[in-house]
Each structure stands twice: as C-alpha cells, then as structure tokens.
KETORBA-572301 format. One record per residue: z, y, x of N, C-alpha, C, CB in turn. Coordinates in steps of 0.2 Angstrom, whole numbers, padded with zeros to 4 digits, always signed. Each point is the difference from the previous one (the first is absolute). Glycine has a CB too. Example, Ala and Ser with C-alpha at 12.3 -4.5 7.8 and 13.67 -1.06 7.14 Angstrom:
# KETORBA-572301
+0039-0028+0066+0000+0006-0004+0000+0006+0004+0006-0006-0009-0010+0011+0007+0001+0006+0004+0003+0005-0004-0010-0003+0006
This chain:
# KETORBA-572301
+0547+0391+0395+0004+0005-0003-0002+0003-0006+0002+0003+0011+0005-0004-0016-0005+0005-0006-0001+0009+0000+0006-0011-0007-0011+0011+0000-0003+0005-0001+0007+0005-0004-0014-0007+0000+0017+0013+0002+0002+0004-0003-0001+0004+0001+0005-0004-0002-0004+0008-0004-0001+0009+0003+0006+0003-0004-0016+0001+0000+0017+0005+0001+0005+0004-0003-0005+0007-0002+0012-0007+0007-0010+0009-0014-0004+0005-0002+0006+0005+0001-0011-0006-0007+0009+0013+0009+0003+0003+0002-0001+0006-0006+0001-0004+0013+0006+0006-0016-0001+0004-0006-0001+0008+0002+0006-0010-0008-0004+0012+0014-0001+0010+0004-0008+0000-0004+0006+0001+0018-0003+0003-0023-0008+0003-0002-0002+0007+0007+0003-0001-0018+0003+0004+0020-0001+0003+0005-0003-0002+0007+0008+0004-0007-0007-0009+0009-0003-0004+0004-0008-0004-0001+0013-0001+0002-0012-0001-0008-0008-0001+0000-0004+0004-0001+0002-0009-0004+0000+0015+0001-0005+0006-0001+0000+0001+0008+0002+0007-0014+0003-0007+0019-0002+0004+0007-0005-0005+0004+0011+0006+0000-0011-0012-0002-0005-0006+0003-0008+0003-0003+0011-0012+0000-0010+0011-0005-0006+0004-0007-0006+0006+0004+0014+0000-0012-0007+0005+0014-0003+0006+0004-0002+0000+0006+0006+0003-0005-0001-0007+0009-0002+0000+0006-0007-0003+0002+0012+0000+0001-0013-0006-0007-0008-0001+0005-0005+0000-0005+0003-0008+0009-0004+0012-0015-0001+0003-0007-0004-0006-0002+0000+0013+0002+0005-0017-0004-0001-0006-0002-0005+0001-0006+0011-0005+0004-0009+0009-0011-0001+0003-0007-0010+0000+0001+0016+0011-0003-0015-0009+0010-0008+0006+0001-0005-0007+0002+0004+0015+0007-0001-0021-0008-0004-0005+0001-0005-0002-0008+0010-0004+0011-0008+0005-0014+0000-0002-0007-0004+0008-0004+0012-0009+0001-0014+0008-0005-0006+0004-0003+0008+0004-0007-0016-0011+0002+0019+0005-0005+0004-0001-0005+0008+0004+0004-0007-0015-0007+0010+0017+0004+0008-0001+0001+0003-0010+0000+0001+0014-0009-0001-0014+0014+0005-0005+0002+0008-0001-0001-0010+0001+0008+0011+0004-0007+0008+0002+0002+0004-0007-0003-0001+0013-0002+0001-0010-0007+0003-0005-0003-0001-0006-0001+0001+0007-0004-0007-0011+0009+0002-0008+0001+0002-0001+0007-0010-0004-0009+0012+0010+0012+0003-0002+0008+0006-0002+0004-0006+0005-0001+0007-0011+0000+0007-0002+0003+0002+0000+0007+0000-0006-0008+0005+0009+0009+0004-0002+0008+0002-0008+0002+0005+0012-0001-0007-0014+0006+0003-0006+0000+0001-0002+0008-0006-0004-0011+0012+0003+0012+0003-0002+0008-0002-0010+0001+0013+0012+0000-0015-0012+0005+0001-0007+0002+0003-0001+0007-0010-0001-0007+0016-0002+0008+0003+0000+0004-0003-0003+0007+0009+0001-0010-0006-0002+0016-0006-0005+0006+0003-0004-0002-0004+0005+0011-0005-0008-0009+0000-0007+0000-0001-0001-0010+0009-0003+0014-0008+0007-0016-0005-0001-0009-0006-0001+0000+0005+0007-0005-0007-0011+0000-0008+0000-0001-0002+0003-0004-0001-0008+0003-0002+0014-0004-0004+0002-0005-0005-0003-0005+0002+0007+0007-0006-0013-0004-0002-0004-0004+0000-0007+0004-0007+0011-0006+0004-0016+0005-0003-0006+0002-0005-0003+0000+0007+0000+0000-0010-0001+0003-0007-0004+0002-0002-0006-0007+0004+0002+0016-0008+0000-0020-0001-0005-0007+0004+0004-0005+0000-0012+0005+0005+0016-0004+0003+0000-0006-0001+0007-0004+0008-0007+0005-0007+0009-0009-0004+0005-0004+0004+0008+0000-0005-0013-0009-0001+0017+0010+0004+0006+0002+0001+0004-0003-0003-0001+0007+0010+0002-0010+0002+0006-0006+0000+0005+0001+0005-0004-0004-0007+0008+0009+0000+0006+0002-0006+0004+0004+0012-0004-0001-0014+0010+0000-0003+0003+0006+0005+0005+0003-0011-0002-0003+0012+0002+0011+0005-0001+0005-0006+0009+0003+0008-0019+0002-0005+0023-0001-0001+0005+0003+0007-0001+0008-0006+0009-0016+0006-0011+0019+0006-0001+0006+0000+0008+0003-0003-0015+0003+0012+0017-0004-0001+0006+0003+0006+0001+0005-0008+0006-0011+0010-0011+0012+0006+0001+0006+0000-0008+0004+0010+0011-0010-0010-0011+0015+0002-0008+0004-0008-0004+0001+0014-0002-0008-0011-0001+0012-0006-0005+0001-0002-0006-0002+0001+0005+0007-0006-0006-0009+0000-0008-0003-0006-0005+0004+0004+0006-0011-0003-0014+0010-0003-0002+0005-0005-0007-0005+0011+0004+0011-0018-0004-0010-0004-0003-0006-0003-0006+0004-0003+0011-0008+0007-0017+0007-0006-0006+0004+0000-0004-0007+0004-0001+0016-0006-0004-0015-0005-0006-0002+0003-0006+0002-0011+0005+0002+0013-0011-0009+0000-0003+0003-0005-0009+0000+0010+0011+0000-0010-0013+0003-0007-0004-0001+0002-0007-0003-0007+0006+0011+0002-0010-0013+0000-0007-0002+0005-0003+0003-0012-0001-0001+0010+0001+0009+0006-0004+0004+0009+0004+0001-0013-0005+0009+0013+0008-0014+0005+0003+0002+0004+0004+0004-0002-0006-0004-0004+0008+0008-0001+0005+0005+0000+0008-0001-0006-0011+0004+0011+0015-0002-0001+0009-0003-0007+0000+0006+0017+0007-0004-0019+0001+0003-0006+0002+0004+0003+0009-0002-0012-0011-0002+0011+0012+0006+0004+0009-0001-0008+0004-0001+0014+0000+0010-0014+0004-0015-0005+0004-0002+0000+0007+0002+0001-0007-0009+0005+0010+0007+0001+0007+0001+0006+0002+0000-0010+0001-0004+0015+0004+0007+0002+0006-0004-0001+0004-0002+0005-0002+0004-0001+0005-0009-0001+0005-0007+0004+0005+0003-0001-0010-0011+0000+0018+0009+0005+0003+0001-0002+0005-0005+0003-0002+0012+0002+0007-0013-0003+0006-0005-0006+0004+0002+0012+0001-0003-0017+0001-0001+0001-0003-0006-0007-0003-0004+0009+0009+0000-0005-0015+0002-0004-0008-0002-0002+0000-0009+0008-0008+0011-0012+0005-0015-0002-0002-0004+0001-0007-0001-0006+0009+0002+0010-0012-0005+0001-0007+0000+0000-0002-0009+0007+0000+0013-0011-0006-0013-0003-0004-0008-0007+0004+0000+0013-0001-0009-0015+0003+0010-0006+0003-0001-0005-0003-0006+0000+0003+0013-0002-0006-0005-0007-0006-0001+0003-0006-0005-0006+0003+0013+0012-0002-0015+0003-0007-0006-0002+0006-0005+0012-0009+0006-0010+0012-0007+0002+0005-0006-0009+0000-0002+0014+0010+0005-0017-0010-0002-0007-0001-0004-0003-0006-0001-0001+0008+0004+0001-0012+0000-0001-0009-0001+0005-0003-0004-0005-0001+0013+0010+0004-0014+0006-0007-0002+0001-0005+0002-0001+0002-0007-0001-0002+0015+0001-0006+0005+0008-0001+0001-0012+0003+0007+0012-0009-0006+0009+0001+0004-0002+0000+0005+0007-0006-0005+0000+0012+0009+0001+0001+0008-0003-0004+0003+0008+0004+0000-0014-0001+0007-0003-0002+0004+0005-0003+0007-0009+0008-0006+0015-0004+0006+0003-0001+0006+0008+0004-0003-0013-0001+0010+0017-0002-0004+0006+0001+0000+0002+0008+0003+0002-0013+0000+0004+0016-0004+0002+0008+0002+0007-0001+0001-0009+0007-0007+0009-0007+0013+0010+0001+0002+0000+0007+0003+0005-0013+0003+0003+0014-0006+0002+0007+0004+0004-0001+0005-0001+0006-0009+0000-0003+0015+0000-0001+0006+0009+0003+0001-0016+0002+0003+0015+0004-0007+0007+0003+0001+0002+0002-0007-0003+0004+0012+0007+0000-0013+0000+0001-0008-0005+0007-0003+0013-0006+0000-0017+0002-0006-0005+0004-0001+0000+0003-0008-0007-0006+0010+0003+0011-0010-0001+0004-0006-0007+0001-0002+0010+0005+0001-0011-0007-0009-0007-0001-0001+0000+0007-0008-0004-0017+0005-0001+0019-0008-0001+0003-0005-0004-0006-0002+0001+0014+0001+0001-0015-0008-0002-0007-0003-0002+0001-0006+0007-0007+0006-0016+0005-0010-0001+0000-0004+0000-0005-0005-0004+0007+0005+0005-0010-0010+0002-0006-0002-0008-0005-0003+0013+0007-0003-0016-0008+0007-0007-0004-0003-0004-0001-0009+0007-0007+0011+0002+0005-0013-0005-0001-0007+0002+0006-0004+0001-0014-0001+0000+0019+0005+0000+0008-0005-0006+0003+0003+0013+0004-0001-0015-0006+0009-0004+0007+0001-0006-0005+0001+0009+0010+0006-0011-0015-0005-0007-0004+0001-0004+0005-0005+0003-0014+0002-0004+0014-0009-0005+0003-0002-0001+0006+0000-0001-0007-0005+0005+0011+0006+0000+0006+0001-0005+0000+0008+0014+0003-0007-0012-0004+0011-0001+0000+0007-0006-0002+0003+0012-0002-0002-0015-0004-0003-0006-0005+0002-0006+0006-0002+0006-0014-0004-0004+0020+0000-0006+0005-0004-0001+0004+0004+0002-0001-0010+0003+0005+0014+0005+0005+0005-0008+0001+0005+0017-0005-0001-0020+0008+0000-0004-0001+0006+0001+0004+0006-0008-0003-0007+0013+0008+0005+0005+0005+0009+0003-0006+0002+0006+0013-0005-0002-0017+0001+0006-0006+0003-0005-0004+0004+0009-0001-0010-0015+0000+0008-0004-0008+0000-0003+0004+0007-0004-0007-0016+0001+0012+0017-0004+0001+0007+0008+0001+0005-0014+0008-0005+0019-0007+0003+0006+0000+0004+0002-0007+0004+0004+0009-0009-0006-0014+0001+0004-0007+0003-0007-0003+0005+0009-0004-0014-0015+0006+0011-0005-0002+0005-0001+0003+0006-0005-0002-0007+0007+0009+0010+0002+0001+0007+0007-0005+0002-0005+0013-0001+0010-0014-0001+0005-0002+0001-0001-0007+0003+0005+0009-0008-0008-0014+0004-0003-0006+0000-0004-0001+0006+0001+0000-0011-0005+0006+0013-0005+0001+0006+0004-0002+0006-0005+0010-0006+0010-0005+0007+0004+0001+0004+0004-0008+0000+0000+0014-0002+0001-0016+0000+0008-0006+0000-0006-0005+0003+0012+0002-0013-0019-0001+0009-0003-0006+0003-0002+0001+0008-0004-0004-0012+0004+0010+0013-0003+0002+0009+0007-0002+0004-0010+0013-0003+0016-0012+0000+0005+0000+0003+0001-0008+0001+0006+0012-0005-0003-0016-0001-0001-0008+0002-0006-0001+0005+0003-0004-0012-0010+0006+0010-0006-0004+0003+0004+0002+0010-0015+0002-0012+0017+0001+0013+0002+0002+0007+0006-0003+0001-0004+0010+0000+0009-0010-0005+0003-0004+0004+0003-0008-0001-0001+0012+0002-0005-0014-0006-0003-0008+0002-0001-0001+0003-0002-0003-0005-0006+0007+0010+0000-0001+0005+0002+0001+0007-0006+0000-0006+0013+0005+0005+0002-0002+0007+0006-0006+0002-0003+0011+0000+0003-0016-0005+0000-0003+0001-0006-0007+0006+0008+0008-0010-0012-0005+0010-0005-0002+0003+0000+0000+0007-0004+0002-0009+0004+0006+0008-0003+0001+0007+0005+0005+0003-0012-0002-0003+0019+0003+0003+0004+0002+0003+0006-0004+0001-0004+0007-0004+0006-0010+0010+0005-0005+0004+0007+0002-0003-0007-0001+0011+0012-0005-0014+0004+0000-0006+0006+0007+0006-0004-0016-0009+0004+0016+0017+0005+0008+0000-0003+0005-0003+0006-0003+0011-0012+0005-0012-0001+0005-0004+0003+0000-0004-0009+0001+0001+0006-0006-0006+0002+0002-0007+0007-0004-0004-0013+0002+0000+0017-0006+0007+0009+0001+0000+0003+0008-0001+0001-0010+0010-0003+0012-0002+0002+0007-0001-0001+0004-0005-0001-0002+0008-0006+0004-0013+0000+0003-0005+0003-0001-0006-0007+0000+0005+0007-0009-0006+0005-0002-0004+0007+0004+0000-0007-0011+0003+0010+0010+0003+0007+0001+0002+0001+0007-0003+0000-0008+0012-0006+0014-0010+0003+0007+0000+0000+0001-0009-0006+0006+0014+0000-0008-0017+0001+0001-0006+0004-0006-0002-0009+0007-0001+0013-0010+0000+0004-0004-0001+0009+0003+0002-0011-0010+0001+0011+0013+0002+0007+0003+0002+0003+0003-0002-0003+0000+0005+0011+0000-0004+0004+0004-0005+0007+0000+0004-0006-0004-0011+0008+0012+0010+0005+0004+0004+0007-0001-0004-0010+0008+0006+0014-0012+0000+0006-0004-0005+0006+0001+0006-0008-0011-0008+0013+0016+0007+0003+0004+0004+0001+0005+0004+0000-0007-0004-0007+0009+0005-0004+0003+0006-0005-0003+0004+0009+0006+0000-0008-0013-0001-0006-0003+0005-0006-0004-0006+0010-0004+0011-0016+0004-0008-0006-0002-0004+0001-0009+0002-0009+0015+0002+0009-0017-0007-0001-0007+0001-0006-0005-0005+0013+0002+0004-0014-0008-0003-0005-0003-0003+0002-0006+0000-0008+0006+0004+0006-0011-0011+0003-0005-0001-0002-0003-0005+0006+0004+0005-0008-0011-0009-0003-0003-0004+0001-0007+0003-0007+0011-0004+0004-0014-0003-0003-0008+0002-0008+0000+0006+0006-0005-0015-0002+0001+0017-0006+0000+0009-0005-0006-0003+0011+0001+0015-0010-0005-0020-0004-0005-0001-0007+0005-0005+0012-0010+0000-0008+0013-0005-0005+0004-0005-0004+0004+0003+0007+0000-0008-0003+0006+0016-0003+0004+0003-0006-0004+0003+0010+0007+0001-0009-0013+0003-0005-0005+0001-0006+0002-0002+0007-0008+0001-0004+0005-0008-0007+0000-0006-0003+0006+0001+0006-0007-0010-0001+0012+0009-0005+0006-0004-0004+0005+0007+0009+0000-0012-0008-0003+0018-0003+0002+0005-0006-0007+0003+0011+0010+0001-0011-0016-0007-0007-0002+0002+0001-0004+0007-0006+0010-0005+0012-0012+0007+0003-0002+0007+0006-0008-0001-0001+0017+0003+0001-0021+0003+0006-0006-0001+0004+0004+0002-0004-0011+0002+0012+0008-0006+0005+0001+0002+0003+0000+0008+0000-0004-0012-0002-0001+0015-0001+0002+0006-0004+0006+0004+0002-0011-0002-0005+0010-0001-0005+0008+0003+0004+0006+0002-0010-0004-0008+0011+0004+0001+0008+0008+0001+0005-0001+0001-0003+0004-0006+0004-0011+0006+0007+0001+0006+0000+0002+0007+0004-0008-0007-0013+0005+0009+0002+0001+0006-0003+0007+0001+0001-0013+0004-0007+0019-0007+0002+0006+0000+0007+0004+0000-0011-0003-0005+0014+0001-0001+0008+0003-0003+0002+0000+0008+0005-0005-0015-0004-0001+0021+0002-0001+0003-0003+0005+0008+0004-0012-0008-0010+0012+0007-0002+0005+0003+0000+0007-0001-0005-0008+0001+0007+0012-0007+0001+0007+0001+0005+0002+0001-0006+0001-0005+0013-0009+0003+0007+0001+0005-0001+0001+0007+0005-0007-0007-0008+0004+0009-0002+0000+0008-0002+0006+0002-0004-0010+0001-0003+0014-0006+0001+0006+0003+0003+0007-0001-0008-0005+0001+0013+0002-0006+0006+0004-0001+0000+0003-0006+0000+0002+0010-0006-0002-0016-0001+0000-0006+0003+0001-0005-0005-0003+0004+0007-0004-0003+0007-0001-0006+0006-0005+0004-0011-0001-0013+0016+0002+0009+0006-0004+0001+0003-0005-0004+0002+0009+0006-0003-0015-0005+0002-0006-0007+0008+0000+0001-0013-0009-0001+0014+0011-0006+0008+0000-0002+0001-0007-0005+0000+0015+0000+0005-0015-0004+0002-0007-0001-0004-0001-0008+0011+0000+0008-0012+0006-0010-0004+0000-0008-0008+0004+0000+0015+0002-0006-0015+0002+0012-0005+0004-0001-0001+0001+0008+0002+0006-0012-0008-0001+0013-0003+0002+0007-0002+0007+0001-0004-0011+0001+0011+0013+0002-0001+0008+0001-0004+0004+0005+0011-0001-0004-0013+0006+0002-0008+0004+0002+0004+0003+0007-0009+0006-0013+0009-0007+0017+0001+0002+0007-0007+0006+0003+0008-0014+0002-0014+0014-0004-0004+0002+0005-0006+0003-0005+0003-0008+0011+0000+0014-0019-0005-0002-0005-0008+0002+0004+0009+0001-0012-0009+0004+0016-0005+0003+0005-0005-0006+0003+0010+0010+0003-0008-0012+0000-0003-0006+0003-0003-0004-0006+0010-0001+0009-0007-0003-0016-0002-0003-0006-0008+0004-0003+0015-0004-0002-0012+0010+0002-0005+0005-0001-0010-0001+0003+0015+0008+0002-0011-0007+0005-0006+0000+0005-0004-0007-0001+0008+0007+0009-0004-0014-0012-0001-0006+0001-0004-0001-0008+0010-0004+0009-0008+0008-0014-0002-0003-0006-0008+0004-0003+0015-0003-0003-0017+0004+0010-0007+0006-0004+0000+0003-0006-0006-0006+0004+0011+0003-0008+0001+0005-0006-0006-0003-0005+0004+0011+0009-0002-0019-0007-0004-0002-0007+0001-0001-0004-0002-0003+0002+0011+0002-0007+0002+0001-0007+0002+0007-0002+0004-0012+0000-0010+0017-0003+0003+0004-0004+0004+0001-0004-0006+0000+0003
C-alpha cells in the first residue's frame, strides 16, 4: 500500500491537538511554527521499514499498528501506538532509516515535525532529549512484552486481543476483518492454525463469519479470552 498523508491546513485544530496534550511543553524552544497537522487515512503508512523518516510524528487521535518485517518476508507484530505516542524519535537522532513499519489502523492524526528543520535544534534540547529517552523506555518495555507473548500465550489469547483492538463499529455492529494470511504472520501462527481457532470462537459464539468480515457477537466473552495482551 502506498505512503500518503494529507496535511490538514485548521490552524484551529492543530493548535487544539497542540493543547490538548501540551505538545509545545515537550520542547525547551517554541515549536509551534515547525508543527504540522497531518491525517493518514486506514491502512496508511506513516513510514516503512528501511525507508527514511521525514518527520517526527507526535500521534494524537486513532490507533496505529508497528510490526517488522523480516528477511523471509514474514511481518512480526511489535506493538500498538495510541495517543500520545512519540514516533521517529530514535531516527531523528541516529539518522537511521525506519526500524519497522507504522500503519494506521483507522484514520489517524499526528502533529508532525519535519526532520531536516528540527534535528539540530532538537539533538541539543535537553527537556526534549530526557522526554524522547523516557518515551523510548517505554516503547521498548511495551515491544519487549509483547514479543514475548507470542511465546508463551496460546494463539486464542492473543486472536482474541488481536480481534478487540483491531475492531471497528460499521453500522451499529462491531466487526473484524483483514488478510488471514498477514494476520497469521503477525501473530507468529500457520494459516491453518487460525483458521481452525477463527472456527472455534464461532462455536463459542464469539464471532460470526460473514461474507467479507466476522462480526463480534459476544465482545464480553472475547474480552474474558484475550487477557488483555495488546494494549
């Protein structure tokens, strides 16, 4: 899928994004004037895995979903991202290209600094710099968790987690839906494997498979099942 974004010109709206999570108070400097609004529709990527990141991404509306993908062509799911995430960080100091892939789950909104305006500013910033170092703290405790539940939690756990944070309420009913091959992947699991799970939470009444998607019948039940591994 390609990368777009749409920058949104509401100076009124980005100041209220700005305010709401006092974005400005991260920074030592006035920021304001290098802060762009930017929408990324679902299923956008904010960046890609290798490729080089023009922005730092403050995410303050929607959810996003960060996996990996490997040598063999295989995704691995990392984390989700919710407000209010830090994203480029640890590029914006290294000049590394992206570590991993960022999609938006649903349609999201980021405050966005532009890399080759604010890097030197920013790299000196020692309020910003103990900011990005908690922040970095955090994203790595969150990944390291949940790489390993992949391990050691039985893939209806972490279907069902999958599923609740993956959901989306489309006429009044909550439904779930994607490629079953990539979900495979990014739950660490054969394609068979989750079919025959998918086919067991039909059985207990969970979900119901429709002809494009699989509507939430029991989200209570999914709840009870997913321990509440993907934050």
């Amino acid at each position: 899928m390609r990368m777009i974004m749409n920058k949104i010109r509401s100076k009124k709206l980005k100041s209220m994004y700005i305010e709401k999570y006092n974005i400005n108070d991260v920074f030592t400097n006035d920021m304001e004037s290098f802060m762009e609004l930017l929408c990324f529709k679902k299923n956008e990527y904010l960046c890609r895995q290798n490729e080089k990141i023009n922005y730092l991404f403050f995410a303050v509306e929607g959810r996003l979903k960060v996996f990996k993908t490997h040598k063999n062509g295989k995704n691995i799911l990392l984390s989700f991202n919710h407000p209010l995430m830090i994203l480029g960080d640890l590029e914006l100091i290294n000049s590394e290209l992206a570590d991993a892939n960022i999609q938006a789950i649903e349609d999201a909104y980021c405050i966005a600094l532009p890399v080759d305006k604010v890097r030197e500013i920013l790299i000196n910033d020692l309020k910003y710099l103990r900011y990005a170092c908690n922040s970095i703290s955090k994203k790595l405790k969150e990944t390291s968790q949940n790489s390993s539940i992949n391990l050691v939690y039985p893939l209806e756990n972490r279907l069902a987690s999958y599923i609740l944070v993956m959901k989306e309420e489309v006429d009044g009913s909550l439904r779930f839906n994607g490629n079953l091959t990539e979900i495979a992947e990014l739950l660490g699991t054969s394609y068979r494997h989750l079919l025959r799970t998918l086919e067991a939470f039909i059985k207990k009444g969970a979900i119901r498979k429709k002809e494009k998607y699989y509507e939430i019948l029991d989200e209570e039940l999914l709840i009870k099942m997913s321990a509440d591994l993907y934050k």
